[in-house]
C-alpha positions as CSV (number, residue, x, y, z in Angstrom):
1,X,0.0,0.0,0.0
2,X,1.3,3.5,-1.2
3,X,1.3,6.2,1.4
4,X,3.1,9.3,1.8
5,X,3.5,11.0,5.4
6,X,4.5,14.8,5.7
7,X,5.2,15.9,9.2
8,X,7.5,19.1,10.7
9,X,4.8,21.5,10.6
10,X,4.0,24.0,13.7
11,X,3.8,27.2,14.6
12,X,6.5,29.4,13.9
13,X,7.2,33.3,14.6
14,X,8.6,35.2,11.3
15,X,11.8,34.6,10.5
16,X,12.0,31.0,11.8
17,X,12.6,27.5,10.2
18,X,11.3,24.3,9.9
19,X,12.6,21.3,8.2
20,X,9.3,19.4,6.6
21,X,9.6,15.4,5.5
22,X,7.6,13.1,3.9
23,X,8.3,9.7,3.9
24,X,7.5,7.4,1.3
25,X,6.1,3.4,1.5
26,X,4.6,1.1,-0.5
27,X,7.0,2.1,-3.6
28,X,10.9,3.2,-4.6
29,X,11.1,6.6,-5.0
30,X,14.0,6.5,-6.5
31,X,13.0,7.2,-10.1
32,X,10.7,10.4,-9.6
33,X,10.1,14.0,-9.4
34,X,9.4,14.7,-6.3
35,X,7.4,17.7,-5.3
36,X,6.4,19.9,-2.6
37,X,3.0,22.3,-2.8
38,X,1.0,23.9,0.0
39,X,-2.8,25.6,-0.2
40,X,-3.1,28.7,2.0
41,X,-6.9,29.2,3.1
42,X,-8.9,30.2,0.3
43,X,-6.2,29.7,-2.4
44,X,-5.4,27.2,-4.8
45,X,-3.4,24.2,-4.4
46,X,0.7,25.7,-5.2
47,X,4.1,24.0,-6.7
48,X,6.6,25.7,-4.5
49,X,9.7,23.0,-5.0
50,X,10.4,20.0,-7.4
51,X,13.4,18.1,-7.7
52,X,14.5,16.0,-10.4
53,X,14.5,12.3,-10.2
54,X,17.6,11.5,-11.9
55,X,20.1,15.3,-11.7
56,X,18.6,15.9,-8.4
57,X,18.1,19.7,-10.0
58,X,15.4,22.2,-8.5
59,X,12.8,24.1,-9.2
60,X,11.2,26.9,-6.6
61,X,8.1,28.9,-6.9
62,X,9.7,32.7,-7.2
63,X,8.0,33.7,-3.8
64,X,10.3,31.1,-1.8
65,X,13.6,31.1,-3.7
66,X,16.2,31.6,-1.8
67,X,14.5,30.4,1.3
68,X,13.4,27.1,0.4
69,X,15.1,24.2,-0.2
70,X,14.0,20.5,-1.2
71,X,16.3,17.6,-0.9
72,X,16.2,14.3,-1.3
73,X,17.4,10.8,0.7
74,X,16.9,7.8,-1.6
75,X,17.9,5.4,1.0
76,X,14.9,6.5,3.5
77,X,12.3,6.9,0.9
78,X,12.0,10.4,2.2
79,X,11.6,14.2,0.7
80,X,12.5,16.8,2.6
81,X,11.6,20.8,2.5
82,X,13.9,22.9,4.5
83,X,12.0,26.7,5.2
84,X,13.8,29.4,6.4
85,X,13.3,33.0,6.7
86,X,9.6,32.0,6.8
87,X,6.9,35.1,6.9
88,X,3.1,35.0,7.6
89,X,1.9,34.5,3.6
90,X,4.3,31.1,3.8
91,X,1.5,30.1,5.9
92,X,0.2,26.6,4.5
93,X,-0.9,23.2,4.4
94,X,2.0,21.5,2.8
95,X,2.1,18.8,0.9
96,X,4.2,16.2,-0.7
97,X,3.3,14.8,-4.3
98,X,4.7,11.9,-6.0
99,X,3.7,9.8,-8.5
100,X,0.8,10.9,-8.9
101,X,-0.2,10.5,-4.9
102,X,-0.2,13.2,-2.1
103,X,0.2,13.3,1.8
104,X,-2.3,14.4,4.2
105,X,-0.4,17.3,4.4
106,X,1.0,19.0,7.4
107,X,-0.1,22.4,8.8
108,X,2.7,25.5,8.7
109,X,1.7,29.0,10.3
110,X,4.1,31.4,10.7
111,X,2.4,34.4,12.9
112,X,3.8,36.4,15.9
């Protein structure tokens, strides 16, 4: 059975980090893009980070370069988004997506 986990999320002040993962079972995820998106209440679903399945290059959203930062262990099955310098629009369910499945997401809010 397939299932992807996220967890890392919290409550954060502006200008702090988290490190989110997602861990992967049920399948090698070895051979695909892996991808990061979050949905702020009342938005659409984002893309904010991809990475490659084979060059291990990356792709952010323009409002989290610079800050974010995917990355990859092959040998745990696991995704990881590291967010720094996080503000109070970053705030987010976040979500991993891979092959075509998602997580249950895990809940980011960034507020004073």
């Amino acid at each position: 059975q397939v299932q992807l986990v996220e967890s890392g999320g919290g409550l954060v002040q502006p200008g702090g980090s988290l490190r989110l993962s997602c861990a992967a079972s049920g399948f090698d995820f070895s051979g695909y893009v892996l991808n990061w998106y979050r949905q702020a209440p009342g938005k659409e679903r984002e893309l904010v980070a991809r990475m490659s399945s084979t060059s291990g290059l990356a792709n952010y959203a323009d409002s989290v370069k610079g800050r974010f930062t995917i990355s990859r262990d092959n040998a745990k099955n696991t995704v990881y988004l590291q967010i720094s310098n996080l503000k109070p629009e970053d705030t987010a369910v976040y979500y991993c997506h891979i092959a075509n499945f998602w997580g249950q997401g895990t809940q980011v809010t960034v507020s004073s």
